[in-house]
N, CA, C and O atoms as a DFTB+ gen file, in Angstrom:
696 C
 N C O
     1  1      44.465      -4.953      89.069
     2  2      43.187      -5.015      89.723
     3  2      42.124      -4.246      88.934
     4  3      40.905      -4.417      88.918
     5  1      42.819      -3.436      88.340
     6  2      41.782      -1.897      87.459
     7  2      41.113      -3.117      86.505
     8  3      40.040      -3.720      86.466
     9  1      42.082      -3.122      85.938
    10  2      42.340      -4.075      84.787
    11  2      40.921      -5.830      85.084
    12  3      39.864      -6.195      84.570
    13  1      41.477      -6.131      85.741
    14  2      40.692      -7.285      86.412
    15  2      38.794      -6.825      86.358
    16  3      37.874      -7.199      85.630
    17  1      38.860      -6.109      87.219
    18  2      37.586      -5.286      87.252
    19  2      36.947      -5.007      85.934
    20  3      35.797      -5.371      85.688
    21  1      38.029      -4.073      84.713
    22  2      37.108      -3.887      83.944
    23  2      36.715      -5.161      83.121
    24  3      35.514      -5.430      83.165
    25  1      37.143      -5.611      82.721
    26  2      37.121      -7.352      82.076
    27  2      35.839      -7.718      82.894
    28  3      34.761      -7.718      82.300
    29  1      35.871      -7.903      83.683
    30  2      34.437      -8.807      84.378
    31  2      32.974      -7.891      83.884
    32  3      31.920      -8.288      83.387
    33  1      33.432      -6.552      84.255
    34  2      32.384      -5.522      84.085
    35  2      31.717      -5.806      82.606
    36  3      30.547      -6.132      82.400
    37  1      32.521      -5.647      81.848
    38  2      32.584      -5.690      80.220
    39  2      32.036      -7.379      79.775
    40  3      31.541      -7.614      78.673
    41  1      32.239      -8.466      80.870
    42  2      32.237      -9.434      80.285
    43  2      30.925     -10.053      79.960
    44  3      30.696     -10.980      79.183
    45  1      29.944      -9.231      80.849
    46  2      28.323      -9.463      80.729
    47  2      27.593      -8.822      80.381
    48  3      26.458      -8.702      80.841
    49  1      28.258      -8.015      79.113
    50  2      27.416      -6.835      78.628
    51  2      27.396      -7.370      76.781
    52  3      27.732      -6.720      75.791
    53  1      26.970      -8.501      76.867
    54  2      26.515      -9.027      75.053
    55  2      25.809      -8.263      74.220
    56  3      24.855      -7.591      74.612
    57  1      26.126      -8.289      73.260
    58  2      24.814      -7.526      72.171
    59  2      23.567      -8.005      72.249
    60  3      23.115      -8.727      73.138
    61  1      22.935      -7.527      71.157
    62  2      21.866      -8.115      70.964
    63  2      22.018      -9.582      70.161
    64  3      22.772      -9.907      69.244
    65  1      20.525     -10.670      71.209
    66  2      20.708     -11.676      70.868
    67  2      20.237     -12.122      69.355
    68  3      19.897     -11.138      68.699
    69  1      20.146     -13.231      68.721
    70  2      19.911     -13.432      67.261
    71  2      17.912     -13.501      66.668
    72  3      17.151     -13.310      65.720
    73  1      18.008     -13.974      68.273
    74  2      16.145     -13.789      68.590
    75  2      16.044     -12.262      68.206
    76  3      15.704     -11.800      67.117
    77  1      16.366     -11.679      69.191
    78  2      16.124      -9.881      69.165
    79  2      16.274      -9.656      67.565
    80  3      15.285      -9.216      66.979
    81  1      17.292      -9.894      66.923
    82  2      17.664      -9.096      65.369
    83  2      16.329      -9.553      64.594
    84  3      15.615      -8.615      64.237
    85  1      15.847     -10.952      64.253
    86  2      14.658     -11.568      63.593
    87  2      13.727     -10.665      64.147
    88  3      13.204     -10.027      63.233
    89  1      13.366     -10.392      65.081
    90  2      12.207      -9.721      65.576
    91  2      12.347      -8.241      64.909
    92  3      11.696      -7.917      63.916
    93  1      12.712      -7.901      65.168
    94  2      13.150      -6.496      64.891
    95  2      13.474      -6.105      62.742
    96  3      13.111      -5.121      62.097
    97  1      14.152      -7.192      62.329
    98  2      13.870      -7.289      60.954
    99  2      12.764      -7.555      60.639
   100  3      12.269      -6.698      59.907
   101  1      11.922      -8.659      60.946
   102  2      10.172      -8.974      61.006
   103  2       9.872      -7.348      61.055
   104  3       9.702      -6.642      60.061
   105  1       9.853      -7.031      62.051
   106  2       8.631      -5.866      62.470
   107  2       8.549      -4.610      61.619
   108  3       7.653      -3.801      61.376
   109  1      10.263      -4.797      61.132
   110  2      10.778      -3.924      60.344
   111  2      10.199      -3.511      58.698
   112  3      10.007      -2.431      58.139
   113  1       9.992      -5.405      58.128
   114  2       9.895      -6.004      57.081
   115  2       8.292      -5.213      56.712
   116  3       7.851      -4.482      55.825
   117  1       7.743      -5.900      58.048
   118  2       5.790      -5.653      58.028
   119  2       5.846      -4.378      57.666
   120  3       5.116      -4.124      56.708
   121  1       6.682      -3.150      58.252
   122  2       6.320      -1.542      57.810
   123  2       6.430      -1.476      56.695
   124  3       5.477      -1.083      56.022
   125  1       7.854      -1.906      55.999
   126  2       7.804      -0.979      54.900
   127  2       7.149      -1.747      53.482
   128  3       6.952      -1.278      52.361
   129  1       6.929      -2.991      53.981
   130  2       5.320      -4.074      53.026
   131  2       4.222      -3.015      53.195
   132  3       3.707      -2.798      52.098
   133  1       3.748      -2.372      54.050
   134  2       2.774      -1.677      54.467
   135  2       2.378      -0.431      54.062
   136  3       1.187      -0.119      54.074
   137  1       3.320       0.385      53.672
   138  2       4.538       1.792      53.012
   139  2       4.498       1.292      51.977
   140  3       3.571       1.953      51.509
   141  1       4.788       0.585      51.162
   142  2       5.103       0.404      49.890
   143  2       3.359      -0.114      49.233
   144  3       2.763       0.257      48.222
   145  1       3.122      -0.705      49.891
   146  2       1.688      -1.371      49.449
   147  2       0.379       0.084      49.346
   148  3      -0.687       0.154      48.734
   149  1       1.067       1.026      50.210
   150  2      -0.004       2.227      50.731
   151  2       0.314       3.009      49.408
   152  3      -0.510       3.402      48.582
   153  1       1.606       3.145      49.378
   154  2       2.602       4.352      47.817
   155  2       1.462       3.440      46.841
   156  3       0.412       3.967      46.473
   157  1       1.756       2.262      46.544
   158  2       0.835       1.907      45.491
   159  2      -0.250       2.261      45.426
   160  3      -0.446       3.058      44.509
   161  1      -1.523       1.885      46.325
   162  2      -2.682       2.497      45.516
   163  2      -2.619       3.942      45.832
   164  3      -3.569       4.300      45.136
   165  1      -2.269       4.815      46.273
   166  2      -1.873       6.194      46.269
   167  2      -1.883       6.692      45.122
   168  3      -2.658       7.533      44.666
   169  1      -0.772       6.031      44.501
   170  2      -0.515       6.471      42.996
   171  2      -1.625       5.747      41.806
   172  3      -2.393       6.249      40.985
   173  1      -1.310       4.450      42.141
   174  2      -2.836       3.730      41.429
   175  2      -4.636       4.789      41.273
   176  3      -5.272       5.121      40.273
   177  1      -4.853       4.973      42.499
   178  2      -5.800       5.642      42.579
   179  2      -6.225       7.448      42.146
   180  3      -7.230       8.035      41.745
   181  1      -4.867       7.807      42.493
   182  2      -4.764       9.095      41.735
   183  2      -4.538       9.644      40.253
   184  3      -4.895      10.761      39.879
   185  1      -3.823       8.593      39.385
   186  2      -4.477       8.309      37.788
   187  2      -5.663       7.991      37.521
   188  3      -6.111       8.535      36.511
   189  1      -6.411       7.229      38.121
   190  2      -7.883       7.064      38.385
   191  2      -8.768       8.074      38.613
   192  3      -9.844       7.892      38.045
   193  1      -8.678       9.135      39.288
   194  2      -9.467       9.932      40.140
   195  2      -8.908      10.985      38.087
   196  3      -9.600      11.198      37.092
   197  1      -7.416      11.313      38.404
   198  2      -7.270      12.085      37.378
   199  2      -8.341      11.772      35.682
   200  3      -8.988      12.578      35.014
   201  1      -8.167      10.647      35.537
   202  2      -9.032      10.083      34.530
   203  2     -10.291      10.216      34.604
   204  3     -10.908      10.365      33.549
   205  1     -10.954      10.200      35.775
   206  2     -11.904      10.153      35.936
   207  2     -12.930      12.054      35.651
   208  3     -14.069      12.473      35.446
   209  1     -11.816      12.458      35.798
   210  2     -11.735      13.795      36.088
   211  2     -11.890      14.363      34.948
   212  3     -12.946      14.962      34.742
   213  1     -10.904      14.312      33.965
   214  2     -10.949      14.767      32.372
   215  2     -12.230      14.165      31.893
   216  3     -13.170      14.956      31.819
   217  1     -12.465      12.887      31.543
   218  2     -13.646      12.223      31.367
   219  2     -14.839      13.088      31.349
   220  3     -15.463      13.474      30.361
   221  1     -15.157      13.440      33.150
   222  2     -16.143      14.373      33.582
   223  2     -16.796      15.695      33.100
   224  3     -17.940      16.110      32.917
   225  1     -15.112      16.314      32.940
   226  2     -14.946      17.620      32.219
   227  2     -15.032      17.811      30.584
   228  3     -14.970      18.831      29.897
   229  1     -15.168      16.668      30.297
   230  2     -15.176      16.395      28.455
   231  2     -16.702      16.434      28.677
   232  3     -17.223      17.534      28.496
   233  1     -17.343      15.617      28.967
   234  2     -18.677      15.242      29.058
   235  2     -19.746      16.570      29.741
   236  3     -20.954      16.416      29.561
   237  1     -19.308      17.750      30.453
   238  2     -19.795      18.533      31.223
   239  2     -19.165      19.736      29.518
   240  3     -19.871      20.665      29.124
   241  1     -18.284      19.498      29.076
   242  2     -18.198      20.879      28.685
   243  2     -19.051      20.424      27.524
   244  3     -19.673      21.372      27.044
   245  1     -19.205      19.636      27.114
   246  2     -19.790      19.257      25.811
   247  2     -21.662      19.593      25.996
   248  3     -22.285      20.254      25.165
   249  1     -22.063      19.204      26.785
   250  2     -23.285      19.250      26.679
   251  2     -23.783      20.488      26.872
   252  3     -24.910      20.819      26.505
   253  1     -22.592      21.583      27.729
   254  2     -22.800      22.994      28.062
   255  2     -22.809      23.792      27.252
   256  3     -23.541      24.781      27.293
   257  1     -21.997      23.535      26.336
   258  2     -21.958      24.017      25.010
   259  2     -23.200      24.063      24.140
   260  3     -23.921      25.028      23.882
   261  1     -23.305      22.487      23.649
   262  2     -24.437      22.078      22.894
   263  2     -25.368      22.715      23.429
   264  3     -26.059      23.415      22.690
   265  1     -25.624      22.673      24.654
   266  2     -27.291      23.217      25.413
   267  2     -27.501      24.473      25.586
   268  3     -28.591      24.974      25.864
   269  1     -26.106      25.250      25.376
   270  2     -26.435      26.913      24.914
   271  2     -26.789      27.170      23.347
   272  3     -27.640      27.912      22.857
   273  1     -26.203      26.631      22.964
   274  2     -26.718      26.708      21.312
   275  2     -28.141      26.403      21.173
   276  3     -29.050      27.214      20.990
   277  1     -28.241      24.836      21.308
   278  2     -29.657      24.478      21.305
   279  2     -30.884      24.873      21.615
   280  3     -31.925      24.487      21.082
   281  1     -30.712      26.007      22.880
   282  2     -31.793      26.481      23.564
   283  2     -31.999      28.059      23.143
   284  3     -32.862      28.858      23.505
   285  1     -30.515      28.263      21.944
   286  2     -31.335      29.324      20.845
   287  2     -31.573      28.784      19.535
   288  3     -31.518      29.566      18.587
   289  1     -31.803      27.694      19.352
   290  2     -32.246      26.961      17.679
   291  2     -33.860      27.187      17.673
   292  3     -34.772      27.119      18.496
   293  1     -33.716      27.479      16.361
   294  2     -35.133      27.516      16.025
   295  2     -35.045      26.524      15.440
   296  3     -35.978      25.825      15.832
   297  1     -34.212      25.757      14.369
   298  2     -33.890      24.480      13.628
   299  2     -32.990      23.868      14.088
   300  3     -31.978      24.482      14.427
   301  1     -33.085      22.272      14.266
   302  2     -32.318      21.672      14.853
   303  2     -32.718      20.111      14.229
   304  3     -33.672      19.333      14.227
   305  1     -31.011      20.229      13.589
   306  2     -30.321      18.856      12.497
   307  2     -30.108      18.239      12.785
   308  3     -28.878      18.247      12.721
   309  1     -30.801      16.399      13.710
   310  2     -28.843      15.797      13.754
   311  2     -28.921      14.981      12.688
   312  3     -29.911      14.492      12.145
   313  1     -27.270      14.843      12.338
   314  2     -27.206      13.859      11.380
   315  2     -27.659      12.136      11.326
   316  3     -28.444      11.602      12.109
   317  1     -27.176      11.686      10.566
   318  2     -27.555      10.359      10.349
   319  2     -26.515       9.397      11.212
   320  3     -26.944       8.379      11.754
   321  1     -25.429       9.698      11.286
   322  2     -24.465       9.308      12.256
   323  2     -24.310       9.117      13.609
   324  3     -23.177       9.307      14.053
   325  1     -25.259       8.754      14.439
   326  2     -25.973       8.735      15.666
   327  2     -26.123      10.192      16.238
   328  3     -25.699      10.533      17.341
   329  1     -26.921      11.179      15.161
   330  2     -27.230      12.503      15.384
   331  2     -25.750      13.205      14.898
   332  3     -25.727      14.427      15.042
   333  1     -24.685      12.670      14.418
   334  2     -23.244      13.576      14.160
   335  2     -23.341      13.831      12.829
   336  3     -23.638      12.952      12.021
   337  1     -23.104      15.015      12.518
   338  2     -22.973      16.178      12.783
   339  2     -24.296      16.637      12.907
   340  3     -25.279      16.458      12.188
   341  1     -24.086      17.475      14.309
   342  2     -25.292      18.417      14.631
   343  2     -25.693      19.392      14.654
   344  3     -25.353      20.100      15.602
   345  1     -26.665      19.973      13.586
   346  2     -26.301      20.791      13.016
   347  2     -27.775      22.092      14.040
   348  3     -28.838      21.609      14.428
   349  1     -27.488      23.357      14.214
   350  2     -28.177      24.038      15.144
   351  2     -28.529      25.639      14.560
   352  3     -27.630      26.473      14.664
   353  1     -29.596      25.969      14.066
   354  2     -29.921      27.084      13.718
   355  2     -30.809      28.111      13.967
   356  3     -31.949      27.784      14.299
   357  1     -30.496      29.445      13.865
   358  2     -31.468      30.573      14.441
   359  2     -31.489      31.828      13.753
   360  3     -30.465      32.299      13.258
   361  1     -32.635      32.407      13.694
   362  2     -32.057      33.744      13.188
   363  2     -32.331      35.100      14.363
   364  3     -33.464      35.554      14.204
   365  1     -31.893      35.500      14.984
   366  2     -31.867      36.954      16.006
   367  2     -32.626      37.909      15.802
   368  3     -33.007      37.983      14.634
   369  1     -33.025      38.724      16.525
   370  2     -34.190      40.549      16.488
   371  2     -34.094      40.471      15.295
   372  3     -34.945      40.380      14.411
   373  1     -32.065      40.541      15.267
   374  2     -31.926      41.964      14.314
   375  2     -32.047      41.218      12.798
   376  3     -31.938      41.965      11.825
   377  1     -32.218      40.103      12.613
   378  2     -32.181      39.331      11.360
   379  2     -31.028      38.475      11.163
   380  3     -31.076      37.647      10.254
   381  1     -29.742      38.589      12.076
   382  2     -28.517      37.832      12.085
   383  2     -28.590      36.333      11.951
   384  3     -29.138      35.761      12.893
   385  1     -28.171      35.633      11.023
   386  2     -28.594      34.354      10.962
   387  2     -27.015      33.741      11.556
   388  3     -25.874      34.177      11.400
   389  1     -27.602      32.430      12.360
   390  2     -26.327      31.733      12.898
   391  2     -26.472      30.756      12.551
   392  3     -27.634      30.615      12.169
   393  1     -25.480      29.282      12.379
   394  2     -25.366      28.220      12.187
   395  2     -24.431      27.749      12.893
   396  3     -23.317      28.260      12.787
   397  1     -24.654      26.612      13.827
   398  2     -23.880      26.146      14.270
   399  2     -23.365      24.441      14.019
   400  3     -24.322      23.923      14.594
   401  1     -22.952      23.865      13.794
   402  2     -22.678      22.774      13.720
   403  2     -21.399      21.875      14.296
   404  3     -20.199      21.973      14.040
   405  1     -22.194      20.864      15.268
   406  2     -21.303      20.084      16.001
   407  2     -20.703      18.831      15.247
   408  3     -21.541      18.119      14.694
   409  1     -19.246      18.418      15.130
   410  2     -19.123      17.584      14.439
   411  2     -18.014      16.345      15.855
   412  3     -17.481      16.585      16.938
   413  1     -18.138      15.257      15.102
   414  2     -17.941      14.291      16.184
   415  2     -16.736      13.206      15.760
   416  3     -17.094      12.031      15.837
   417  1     -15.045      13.489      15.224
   418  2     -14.538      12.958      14.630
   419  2     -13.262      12.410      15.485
   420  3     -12.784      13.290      16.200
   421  1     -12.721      11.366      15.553
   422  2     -11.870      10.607      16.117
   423  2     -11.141      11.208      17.448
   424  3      -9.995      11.539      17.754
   425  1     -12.724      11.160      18.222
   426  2     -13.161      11.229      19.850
   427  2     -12.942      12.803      19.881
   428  3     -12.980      13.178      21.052
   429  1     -12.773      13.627      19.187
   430  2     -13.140      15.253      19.366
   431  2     -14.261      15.733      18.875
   432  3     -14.578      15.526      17.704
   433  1     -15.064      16.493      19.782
   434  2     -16.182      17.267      19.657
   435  2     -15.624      18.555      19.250
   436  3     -14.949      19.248      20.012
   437  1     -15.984      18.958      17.721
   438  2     -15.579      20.200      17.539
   439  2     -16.793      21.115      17.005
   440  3     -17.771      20.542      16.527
   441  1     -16.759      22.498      17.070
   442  2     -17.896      23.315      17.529
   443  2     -17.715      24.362      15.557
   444  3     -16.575      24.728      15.274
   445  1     -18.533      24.584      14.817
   446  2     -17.738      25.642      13.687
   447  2     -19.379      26.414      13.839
   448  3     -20.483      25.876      13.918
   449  1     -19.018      27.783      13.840
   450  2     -20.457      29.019      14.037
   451  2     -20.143      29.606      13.050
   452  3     -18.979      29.970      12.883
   453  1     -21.035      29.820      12.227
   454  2     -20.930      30.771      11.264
   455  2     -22.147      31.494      11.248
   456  3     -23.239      30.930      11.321
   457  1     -21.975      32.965      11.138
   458  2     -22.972      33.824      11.471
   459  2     -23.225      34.493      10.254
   460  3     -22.187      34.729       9.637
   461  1     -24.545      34.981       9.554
   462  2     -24.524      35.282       7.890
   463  2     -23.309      34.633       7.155
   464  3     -22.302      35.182       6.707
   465  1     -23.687      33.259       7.150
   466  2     -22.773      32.818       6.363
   467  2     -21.118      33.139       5.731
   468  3     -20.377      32.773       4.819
   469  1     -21.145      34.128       6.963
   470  2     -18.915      33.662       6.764
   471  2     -18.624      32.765       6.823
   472  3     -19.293      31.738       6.707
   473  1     -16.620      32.999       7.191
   474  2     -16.159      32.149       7.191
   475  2     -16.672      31.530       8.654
   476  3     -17.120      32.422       9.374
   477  1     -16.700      30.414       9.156
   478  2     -17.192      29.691       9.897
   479  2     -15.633      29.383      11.092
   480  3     -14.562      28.999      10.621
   481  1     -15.820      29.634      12.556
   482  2     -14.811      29.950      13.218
   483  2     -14.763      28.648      14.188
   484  3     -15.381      28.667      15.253
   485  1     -14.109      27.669      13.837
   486  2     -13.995      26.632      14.684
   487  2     -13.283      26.688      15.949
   488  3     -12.262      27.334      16.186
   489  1     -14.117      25.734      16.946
   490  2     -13.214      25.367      18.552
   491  2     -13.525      23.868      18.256
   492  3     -14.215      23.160      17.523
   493  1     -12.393      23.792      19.496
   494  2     -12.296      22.227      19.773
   495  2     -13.236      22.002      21.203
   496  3     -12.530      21.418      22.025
   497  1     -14.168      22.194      21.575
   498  2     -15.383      21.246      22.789
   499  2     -14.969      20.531      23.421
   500  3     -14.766      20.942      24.563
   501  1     -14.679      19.431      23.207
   502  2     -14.269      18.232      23.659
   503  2     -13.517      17.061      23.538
   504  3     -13.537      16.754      22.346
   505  1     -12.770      16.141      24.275
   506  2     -11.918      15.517      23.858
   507  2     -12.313      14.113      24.461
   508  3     -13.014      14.085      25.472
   509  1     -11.892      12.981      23.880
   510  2     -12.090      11.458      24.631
   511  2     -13.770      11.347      24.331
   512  3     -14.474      11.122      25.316
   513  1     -14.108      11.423      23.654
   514  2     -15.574      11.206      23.140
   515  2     -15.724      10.095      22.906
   516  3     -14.996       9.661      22.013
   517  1     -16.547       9.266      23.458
   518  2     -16.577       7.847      22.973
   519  2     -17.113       7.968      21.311
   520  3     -17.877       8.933      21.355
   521  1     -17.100       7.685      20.500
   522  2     -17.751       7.435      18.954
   523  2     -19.105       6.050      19.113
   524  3     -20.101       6.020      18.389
   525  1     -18.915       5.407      19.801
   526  2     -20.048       4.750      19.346
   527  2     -20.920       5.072      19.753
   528  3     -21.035       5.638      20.840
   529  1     -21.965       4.743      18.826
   530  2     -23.452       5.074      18.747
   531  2     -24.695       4.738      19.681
   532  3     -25.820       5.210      19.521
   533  1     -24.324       3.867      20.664
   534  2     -24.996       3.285      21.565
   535  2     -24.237       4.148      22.960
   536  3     -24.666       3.843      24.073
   537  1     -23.430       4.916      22.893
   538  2     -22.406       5.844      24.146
   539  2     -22.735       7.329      23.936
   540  3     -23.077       8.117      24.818
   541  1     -22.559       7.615      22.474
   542  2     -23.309       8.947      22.463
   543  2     -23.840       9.234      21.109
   544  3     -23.221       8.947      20.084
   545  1     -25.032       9.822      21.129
   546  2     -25.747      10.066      20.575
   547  2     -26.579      11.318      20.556
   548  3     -26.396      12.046      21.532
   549  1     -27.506      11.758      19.609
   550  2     -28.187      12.728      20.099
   551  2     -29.586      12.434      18.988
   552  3     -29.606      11.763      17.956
   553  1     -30.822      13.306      19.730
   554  2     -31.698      12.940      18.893
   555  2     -32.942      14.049      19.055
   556  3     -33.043      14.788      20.034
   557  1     -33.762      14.037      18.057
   558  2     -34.538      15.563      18.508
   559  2     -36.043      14.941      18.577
   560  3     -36.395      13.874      18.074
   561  1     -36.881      15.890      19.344
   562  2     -38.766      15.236      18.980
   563  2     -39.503      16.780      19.621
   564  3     -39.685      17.175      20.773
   565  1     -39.842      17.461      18.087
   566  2     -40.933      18.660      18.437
   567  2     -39.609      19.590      19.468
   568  3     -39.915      19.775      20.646
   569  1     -38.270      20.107      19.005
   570  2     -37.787      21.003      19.879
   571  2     -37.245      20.828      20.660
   572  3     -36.468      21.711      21.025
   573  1     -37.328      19.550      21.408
   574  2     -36.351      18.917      22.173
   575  2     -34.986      18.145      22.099
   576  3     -35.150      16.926      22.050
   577  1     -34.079      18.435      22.085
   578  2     -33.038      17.633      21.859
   579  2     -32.489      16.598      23.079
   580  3     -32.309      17.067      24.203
   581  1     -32.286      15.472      22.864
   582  2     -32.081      14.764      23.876
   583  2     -30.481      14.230      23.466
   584  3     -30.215      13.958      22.295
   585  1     -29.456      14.115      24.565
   586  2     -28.048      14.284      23.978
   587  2     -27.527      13.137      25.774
   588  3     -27.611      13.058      27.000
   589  1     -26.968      12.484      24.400
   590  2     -25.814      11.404      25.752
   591  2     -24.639      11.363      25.129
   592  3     -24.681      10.903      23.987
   593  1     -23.219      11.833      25.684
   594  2     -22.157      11.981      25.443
   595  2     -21.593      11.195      26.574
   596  3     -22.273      11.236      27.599
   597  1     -20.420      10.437      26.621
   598  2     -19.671       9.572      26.702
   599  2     -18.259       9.849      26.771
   600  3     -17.621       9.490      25.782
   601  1     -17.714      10.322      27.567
   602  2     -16.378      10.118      27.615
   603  2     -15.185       9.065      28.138
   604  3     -15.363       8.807      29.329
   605  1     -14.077       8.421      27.602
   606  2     -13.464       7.315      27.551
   607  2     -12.686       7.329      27.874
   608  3     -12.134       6.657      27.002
   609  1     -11.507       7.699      28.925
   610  2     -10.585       8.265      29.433
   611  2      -9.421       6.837      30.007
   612  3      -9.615       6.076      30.955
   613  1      -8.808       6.850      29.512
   614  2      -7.564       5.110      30.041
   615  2      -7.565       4.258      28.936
   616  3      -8.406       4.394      28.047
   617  1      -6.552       3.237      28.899
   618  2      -6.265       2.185      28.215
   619  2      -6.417       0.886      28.804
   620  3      -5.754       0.719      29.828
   621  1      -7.112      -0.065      28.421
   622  2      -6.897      -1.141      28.418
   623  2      -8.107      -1.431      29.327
   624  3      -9.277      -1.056      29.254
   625  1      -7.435      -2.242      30.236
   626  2      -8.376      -2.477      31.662
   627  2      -9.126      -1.378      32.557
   628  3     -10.087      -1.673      33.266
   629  1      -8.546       0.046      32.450
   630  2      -8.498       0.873      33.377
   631  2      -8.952       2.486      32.955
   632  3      -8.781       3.656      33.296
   633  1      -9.790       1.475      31.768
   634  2     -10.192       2.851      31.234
   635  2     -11.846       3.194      31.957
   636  3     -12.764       2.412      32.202
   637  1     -11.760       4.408      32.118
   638  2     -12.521       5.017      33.028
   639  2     -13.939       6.173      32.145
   640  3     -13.683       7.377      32.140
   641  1     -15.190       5.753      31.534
   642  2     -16.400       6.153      31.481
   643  2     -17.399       6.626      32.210
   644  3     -18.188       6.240      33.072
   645  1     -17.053       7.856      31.431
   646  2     -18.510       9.027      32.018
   647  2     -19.470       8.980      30.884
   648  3     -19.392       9.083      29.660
   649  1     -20.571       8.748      31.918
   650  2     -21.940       8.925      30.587
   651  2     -22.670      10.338      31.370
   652  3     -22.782      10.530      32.581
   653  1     -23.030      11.065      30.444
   654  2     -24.286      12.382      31.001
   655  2     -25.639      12.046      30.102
   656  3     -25.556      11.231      29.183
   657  1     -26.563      12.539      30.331
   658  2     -27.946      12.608      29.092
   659  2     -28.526      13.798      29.609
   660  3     -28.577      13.987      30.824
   661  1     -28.949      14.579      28.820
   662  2     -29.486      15.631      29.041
   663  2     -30.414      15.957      28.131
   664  3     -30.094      15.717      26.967
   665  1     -31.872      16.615      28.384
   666  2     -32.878      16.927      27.591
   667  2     -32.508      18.788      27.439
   668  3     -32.024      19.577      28.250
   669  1     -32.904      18.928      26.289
   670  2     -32.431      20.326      26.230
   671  2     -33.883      20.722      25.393
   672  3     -34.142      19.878      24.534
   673  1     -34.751      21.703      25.471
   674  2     -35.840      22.707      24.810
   675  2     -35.264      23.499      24.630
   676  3     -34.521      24.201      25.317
   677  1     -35.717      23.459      23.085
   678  2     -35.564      25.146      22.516
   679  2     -35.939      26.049      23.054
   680  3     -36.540      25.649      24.051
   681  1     -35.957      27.592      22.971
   682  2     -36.403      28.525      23.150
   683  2     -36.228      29.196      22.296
   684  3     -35.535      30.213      22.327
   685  1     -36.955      28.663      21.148
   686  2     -36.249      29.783      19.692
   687  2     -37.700      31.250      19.730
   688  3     -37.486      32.234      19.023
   689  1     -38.815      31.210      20.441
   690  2     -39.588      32.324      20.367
   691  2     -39.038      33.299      21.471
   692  3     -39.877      34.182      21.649
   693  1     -37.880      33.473      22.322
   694  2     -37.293      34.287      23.362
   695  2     -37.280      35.827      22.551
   696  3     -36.838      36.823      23.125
């Protein structure tokens, strides 16, 4: 009779039907399409932002540079090379003569000061410099230097450009 009983009890208790499983794989399917599609531009967008970032910081340190120098030149060179090499000069109270010159070679902005003509002490400025001449440039009129630097940051499709321009005046009578 135990026996009898449990059998009947047990006999109307089915799993889940084949409707229920589809539904439930569907709903299942949509999340992690959704999750996976989200991870993508996540990561997509955060090489982006990063690129975008260096770019910024190439282009910001470069002109910060240049525009401290510049705004103690009493003479101010640029070359023939869309203003590269740029060359920046002054002499101080005390008679100290400086030279500075910016040079612009396979996308590095590099900085060499030489003060009474020593040896001349190079840094590296900047990096991802665009080179062409229509991206950056620099150019002078009566004391003013006018400067657009360009930085180029990615490959291919996804390369990511910062442009700055900045007018910079001397102040070589300070």
């Amino acid at each position: 009779m135990i026996l009898l009983k449990s059998v009947l009890f047990h006999r109307h208790q089915g799993g889940f039907t084949a409707l229920e499983m589809i539904v439930s794989l569907l709903i299942s399917s949509i999340i992690a399409l959704g999750a996976a599609m989200a991870n993508t531009q996540v990561l997509t967008q955060t090489a982006r932002n990063n690129d975008y970032t260096t770019a910024s910081r190439s282009t910001l340190n470069a002109i910060q540079w240049i525009g401290t120098d510049a705004q103690m030149a009493q003479t101010i060179t640029p070359g023939v090379n869309a203003g590269f090499p740029l060359t920046l000069a002054w002499i101080e109270w005390d008679s100290t003569s400086n030279t500075v010159v910016y040079t612009l070679e396979d996308g590095k902005l590099k900085r060499s000061y030489t003060v009474d003509g020593g040896a001349p002490r190079q840094t590296l400025i900047a990096e991802y410099i665009n080179p062409d001449e229509d991206l950056t440039y620099c150019t002078t009129d009566n004391g003013t230097l006018t400067l657009m630097i360009t930085a180029s940051v990615g490959q291919g499709a996804k390369v990511v450009d910062v442009t700055k321009i900045r007018e910079i005046t001397s102040r070589p009578n300070l």
